[in-house]
Structures are given as structure tokens and as C-alpha cells.
DSSP file (Angstrom, degrees, kcal/mol; ACC not computed):
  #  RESIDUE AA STRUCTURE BP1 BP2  ACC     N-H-->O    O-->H-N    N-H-->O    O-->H-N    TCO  KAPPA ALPHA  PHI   PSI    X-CA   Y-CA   Z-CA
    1    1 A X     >        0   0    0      0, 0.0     4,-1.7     0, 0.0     0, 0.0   0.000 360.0 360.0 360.0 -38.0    0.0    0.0    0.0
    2    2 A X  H  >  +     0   0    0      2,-0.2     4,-1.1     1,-0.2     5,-0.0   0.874 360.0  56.4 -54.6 -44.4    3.1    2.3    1.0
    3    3 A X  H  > S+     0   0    0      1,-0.2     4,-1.3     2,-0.2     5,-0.3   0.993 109.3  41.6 -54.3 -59.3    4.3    1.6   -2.7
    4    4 A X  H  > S+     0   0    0      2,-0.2     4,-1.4     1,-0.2    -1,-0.2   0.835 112.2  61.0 -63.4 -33.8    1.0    2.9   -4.5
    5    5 A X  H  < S+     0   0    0     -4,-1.7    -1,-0.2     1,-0.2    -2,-0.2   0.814 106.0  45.0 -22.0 -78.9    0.9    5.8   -2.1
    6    6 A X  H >X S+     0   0    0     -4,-1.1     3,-2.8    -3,-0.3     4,-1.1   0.750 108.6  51.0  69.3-124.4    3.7    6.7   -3.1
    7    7 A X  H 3< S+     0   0    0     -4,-1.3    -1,-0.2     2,-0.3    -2,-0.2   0.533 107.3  52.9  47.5 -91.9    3.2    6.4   -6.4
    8    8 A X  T 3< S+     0   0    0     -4,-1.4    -1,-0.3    -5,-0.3    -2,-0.2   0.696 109.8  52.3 -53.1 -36.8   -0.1    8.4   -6.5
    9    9 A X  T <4 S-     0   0    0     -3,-2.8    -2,-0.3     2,-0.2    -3,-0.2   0.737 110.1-133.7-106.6 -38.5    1.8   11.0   -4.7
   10   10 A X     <  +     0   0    0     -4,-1.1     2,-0.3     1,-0.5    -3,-0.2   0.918  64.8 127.6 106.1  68.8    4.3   10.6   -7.6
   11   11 A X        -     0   0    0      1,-0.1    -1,-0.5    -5,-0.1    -2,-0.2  -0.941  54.1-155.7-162.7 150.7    7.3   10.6   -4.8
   12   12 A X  S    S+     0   0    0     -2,-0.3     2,-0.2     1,-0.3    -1,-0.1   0.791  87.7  32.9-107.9 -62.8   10.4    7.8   -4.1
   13   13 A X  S    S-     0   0    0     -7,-0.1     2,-0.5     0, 0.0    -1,-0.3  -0.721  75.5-131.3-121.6 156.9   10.5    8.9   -0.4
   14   14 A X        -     0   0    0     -2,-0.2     2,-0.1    -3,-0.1    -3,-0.0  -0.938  27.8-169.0-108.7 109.7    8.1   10.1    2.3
   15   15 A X     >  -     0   0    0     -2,-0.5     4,-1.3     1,-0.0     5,-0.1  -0.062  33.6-112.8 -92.2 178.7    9.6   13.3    4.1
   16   16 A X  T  4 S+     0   0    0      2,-0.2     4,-0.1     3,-0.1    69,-0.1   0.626 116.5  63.2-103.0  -0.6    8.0   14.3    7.0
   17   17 A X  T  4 S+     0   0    0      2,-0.1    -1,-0.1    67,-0.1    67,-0.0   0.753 106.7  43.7 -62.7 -74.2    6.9   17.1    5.6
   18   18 A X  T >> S+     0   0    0      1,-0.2     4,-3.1     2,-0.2     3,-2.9   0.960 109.5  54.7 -62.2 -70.3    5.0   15.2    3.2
   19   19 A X  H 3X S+     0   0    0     -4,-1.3     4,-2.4     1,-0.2    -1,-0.2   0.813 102.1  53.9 -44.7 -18.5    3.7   12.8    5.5
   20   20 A X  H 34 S+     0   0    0      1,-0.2    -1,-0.2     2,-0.2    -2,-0.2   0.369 108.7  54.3 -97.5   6.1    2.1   15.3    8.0
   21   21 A X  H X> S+     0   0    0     -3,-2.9     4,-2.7     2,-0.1     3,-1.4   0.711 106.3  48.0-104.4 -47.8    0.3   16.8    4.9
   22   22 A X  H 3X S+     0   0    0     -4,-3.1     4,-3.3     1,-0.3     5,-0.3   0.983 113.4  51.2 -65.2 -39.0   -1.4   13.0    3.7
   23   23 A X  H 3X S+     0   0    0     -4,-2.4     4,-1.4     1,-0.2    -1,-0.3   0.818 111.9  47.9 -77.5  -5.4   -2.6   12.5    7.6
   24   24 A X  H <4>S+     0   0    0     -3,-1.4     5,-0.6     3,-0.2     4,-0.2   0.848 115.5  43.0 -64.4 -36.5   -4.1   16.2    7.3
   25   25 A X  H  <5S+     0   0    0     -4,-2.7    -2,-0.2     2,-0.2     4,-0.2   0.893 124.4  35.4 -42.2 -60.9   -5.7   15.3    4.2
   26   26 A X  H  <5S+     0   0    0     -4,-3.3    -3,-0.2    -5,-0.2    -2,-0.2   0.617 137.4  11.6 -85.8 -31.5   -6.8   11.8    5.5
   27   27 A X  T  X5S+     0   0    0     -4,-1.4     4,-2.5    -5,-0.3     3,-0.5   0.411  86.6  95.1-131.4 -23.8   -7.5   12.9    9.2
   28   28 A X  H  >5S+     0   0    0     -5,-0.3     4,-6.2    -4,-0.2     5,-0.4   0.974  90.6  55.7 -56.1 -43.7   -7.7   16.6   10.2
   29   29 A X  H  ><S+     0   0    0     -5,-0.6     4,-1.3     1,-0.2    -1,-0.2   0.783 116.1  33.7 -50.7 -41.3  -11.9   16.6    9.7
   30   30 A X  H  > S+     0   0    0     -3,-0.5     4,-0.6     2,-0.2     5,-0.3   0.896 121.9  51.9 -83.1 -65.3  -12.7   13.8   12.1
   31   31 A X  H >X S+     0   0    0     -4,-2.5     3,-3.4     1,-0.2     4,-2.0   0.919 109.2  53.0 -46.1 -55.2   -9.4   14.9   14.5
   32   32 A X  H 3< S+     0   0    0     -4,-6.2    -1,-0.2    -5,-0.5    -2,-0.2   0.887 111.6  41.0 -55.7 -53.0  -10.8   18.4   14.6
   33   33 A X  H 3< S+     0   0    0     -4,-1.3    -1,-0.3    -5,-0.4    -2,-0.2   0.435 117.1  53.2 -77.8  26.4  -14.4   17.4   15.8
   34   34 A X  H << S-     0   0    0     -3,-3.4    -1,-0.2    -4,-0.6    -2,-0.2   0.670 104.3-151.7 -84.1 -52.0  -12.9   15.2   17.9
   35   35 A X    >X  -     0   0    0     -4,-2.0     3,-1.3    -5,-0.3     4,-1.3   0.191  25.9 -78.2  79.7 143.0  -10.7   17.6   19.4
   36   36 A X  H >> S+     0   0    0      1,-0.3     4,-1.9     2,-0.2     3,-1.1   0.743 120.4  54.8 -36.0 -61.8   -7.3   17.4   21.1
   37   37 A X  H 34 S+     0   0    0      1,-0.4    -1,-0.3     2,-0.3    -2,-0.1   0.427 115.3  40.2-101.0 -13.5   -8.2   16.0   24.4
   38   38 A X  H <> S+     0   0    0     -3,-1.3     4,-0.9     2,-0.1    -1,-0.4   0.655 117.9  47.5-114.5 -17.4   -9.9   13.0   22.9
   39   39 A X  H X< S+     0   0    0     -4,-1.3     3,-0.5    -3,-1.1    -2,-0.3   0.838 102.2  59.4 -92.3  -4.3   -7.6   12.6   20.5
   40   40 A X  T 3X S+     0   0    0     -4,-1.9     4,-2.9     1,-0.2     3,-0.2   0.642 105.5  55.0 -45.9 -23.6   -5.0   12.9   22.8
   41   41 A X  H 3> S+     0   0    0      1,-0.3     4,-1.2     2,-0.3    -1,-0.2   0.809 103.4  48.3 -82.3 -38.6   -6.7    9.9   24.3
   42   42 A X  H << S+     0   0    0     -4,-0.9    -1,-0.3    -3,-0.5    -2,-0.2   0.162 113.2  56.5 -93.4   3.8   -6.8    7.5   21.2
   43   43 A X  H >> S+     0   0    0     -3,-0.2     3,-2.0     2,-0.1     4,-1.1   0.735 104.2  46.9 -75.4 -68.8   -2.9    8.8   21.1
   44   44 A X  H 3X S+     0   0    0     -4,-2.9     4,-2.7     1,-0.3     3,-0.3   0.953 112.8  57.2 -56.3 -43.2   -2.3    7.4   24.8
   45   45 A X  H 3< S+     0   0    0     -4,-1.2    -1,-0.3     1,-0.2     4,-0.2   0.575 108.9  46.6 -74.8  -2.9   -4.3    3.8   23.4
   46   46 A X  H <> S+     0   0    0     -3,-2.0     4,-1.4     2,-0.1    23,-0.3   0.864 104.5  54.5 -87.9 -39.2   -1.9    3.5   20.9
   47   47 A X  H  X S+     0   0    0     -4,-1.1     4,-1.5     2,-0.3    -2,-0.2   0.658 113.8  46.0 -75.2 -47.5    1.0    4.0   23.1
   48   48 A X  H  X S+     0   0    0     -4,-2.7     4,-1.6    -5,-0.3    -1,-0.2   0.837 109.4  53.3 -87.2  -9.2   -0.3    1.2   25.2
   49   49 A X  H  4 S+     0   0    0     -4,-0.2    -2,-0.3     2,-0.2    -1,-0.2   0.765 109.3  46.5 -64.0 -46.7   -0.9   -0.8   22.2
   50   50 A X  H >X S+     0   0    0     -4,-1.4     4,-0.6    15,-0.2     3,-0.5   0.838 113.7  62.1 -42.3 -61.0    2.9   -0.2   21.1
   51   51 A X  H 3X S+     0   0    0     -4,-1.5     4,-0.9     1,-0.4    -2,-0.2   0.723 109.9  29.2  11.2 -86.9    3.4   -1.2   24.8
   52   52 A X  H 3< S+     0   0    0     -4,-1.6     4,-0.5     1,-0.2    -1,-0.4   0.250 114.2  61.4 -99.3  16.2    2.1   -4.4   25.0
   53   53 A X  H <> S+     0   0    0     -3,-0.5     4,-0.6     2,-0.1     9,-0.3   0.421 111.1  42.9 -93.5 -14.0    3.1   -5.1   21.3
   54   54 A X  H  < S+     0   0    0     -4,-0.6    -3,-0.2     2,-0.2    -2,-0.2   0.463 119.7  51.2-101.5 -39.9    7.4   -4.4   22.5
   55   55 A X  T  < S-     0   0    0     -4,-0.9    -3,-0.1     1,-0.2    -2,-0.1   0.954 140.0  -9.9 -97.6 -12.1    6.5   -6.5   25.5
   56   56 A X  T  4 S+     0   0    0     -4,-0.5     2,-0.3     2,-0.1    -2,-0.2   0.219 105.3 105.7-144.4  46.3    4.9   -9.6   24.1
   57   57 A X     <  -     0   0    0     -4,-0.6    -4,-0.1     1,-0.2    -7,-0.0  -0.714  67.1-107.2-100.3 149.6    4.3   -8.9   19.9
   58   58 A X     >  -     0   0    0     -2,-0.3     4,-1.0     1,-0.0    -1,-0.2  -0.078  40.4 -94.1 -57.4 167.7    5.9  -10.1   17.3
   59   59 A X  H >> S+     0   0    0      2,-0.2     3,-0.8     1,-0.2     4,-0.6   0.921 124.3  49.3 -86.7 -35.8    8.1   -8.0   15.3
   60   60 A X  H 3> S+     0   0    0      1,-0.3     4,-3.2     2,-0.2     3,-0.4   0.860 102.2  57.5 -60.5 -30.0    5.6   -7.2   13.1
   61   61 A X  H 3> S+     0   0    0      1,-0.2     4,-1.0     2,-0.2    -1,-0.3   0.888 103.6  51.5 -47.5 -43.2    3.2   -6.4   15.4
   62   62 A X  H << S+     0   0    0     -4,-1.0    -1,-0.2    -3,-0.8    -2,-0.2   0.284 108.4  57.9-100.1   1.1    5.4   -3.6   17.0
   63   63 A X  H  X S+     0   0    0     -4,-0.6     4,-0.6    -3,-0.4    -2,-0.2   0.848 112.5  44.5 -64.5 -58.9    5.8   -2.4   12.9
   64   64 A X  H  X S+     0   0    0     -4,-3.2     4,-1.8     1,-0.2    -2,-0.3   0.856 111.6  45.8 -53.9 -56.3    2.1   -2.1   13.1
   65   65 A X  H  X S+     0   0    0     -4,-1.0     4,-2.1     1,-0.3     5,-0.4   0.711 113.5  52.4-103.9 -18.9    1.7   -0.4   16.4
   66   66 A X  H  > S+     0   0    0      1,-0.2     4,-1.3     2,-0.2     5,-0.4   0.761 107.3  51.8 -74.3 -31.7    4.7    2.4   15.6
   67   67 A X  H  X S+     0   0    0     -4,-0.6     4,-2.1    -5,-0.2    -2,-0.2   0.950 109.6  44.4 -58.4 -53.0    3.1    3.2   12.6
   68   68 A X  H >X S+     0   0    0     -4,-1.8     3,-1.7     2,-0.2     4,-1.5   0.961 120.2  52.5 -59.3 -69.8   -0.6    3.8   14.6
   69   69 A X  H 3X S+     0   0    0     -4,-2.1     4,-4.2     1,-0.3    -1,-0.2   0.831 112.6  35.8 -28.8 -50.8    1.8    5.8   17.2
   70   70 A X  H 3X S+     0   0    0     -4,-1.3     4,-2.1    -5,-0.4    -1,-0.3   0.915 115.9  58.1 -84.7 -21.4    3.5    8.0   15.1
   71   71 A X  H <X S+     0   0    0     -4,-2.1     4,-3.2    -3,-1.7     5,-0.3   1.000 112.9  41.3 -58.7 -67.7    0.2    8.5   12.8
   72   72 A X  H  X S+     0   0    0     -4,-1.5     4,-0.7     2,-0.2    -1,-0.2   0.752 110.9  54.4 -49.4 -39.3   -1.6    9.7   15.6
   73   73 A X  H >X S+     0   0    0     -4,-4.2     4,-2.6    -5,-0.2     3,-1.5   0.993 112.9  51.7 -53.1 -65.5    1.6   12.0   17.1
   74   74 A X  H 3X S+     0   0    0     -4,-2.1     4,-5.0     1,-0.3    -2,-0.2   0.846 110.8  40.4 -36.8 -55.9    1.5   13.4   13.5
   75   75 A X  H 3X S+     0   0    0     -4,-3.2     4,-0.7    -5,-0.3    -1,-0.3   0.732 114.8  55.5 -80.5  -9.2   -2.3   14.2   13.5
   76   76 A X  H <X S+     0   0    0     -3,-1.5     4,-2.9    -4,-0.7    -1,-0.2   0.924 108.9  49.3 -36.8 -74.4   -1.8   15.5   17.4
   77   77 A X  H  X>S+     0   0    0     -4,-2.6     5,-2.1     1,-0.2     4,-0.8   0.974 106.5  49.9 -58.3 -46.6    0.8   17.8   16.0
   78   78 A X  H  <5S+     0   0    0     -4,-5.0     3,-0.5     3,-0.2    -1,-0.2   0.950 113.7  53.9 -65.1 -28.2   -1.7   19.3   12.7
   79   79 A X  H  <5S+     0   0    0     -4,-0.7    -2,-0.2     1,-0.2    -1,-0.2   0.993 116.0  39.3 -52.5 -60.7   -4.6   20.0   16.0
   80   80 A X  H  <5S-     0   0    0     -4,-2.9    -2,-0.2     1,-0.1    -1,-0.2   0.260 114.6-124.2 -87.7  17.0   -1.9   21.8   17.5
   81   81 A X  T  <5 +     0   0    0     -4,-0.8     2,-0.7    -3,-0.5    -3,-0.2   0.968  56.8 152.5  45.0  58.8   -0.3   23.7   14.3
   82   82 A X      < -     0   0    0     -5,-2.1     2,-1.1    -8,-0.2    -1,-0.2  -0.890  40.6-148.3-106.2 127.7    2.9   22.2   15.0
   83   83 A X     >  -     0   0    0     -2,-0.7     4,-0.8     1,-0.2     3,-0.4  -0.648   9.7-159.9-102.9  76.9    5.0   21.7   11.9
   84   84 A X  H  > S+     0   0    0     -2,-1.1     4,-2.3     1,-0.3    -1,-0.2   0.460  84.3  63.6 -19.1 -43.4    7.3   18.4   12.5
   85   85 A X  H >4 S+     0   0    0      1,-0.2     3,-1.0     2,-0.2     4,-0.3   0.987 108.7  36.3 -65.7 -76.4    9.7   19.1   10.2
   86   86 A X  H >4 S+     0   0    0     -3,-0.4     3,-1.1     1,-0.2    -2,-0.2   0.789 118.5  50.2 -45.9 -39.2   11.0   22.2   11.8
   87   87 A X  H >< S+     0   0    0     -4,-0.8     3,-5.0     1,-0.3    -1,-0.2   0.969 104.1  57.0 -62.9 -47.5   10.5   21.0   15.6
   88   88 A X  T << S+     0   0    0     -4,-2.3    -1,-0.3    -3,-1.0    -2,-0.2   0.317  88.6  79.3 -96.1   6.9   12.4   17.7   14.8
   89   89 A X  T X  S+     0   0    0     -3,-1.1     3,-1.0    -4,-0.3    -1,-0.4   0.687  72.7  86.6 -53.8 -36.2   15.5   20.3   13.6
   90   90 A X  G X  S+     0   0    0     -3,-5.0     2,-2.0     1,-0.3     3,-0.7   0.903  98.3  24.0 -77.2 -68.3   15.9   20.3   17.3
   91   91 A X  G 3  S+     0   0    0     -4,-0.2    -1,-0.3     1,-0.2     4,-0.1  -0.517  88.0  99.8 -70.3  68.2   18.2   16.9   17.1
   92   92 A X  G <  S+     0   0    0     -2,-2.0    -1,-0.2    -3,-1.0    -2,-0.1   0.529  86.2  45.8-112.7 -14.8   19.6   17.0   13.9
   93   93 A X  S <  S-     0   0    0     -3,-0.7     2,-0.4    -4,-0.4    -2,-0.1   0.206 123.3 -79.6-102.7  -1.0   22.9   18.4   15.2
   94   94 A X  S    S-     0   0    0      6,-0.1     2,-0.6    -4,-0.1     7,-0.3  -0.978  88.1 -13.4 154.6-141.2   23.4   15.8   18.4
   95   95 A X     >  -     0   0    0      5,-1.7     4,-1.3    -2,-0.4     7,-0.0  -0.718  60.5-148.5 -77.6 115.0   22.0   15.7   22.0
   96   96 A X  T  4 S+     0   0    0     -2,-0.6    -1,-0.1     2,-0.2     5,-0.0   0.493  90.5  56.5 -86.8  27.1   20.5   19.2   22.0
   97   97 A X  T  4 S+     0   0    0      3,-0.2    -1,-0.1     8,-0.0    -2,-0.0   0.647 121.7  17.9-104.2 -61.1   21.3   19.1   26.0
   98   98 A X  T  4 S-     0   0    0      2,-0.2     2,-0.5     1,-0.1    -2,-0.2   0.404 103.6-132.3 -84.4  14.1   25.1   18.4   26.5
   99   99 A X     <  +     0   0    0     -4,-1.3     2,-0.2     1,-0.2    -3,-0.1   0.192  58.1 135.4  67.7  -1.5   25.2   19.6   22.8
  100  100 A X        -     0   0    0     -2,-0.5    -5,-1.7    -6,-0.1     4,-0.2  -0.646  67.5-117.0 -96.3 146.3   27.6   16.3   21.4
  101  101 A X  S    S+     0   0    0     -7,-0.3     2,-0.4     1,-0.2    -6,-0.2   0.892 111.5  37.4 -26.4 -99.0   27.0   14.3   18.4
  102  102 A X  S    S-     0   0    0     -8,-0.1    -1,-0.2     1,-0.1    -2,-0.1  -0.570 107.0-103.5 -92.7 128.2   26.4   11.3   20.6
  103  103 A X        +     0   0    0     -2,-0.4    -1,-0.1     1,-0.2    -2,-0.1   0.192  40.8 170.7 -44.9 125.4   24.5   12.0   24.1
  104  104 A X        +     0   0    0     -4,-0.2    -1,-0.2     3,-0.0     2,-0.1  -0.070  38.5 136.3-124.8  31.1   27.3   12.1   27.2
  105  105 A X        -     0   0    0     -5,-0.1    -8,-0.0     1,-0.1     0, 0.0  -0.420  65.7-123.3 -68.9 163.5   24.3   13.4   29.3
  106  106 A X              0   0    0      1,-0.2    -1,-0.1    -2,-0.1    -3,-0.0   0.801 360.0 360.0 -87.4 -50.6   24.1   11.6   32.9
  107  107 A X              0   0    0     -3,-0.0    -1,-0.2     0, 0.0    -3,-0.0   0.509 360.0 360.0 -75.7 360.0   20.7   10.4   32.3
């Protein structure tokens, strides 16, 4: 299905950019009369879904339940006008706390 997407979209790779547009397309109408706070809620039931798919799933299962996760962070982020691409700048250059390439934070 990814392939034909894809495809359709007349695109090799899926940017984030690009992705956060097809789940606005596909989702914003239904999030938005949902609202944040309940769809924050079908966010948190994914998250336990993820959850229990990392503690006793199959590896595909835990393909499946990142996908629902991050689908759902995406359409989280388009309620809240948050634009992924630019937030997710914030670590493209290392730990953005101790500031090195690879984190030498204490936690």
C-alpha cells in the first residue's frame, strides 16, 4: 500500500513534511471534531498498544503499532499547528542538552 501511495503522490520517499500533509488530508476533519483532548486519548491507546506489542508482539506487530503511534503523534501535531519538520531540527545536530553528536548526558 506504501508503494502505491507513493506512487499516487508521484514521490520515491516520504519526508516528513509530506507525510504530515497526507494525515491532514486523511484525518484533520474527524481529529478536529474530535478535538485534542480526545484525540490525545486515542494517542495514549496506541502508546499502550505499542506497549504491549514491544512487551509480548511479534516483530511485526510492533511495525504495526509504531506506525498507529507515530500516525496519531502526527495528527496531534496538525490540532496543535505544530510543523514536525521544523521541531524535529531540534536533534539533527546531536543531544540538544550536552550539545555532542552522541549524548554524554548523565541520564
Amino acid at each position: 500500500m506504501k508503494e502505491a501511495f507513493r506512487e499516487l503522490l508521484g514521490v520515491n520517499n516520504m519526508d516528513m513534511e509530506l507525510f504530515q500533509e497526507c494525515i491532514r488530508e486523511t484525518y484533520f476533519e474527524k481529529d478536529n471534531q474530535r478535538g485534542i483532548s480526545s484525540t490525545f486519548l486515542w494517542f495514549m491507546e496506541e502508546v499502550g498498544e505499542l506497549a504491549r506489542a514491544i512487551g509480548k508482539g511479534n516483530h511485526q506487530d510492533r511495525e504495526d503499532e509504531f506506525a498507529d503511534v507515530f500516525a496519531w503523534l502526527v495528527s496531534l501535531a496538525n490540532l496543535c499547528q505544530i510543523n514536525l519538520d521544523k521541531v524535529s531540527q531540534k536533534y539533527l545536530q546531536g543531544c540538544p542538552k550536552c550539545n555532542a553528536k552522541r549524548c554524554i548526558c548523565k541520564r
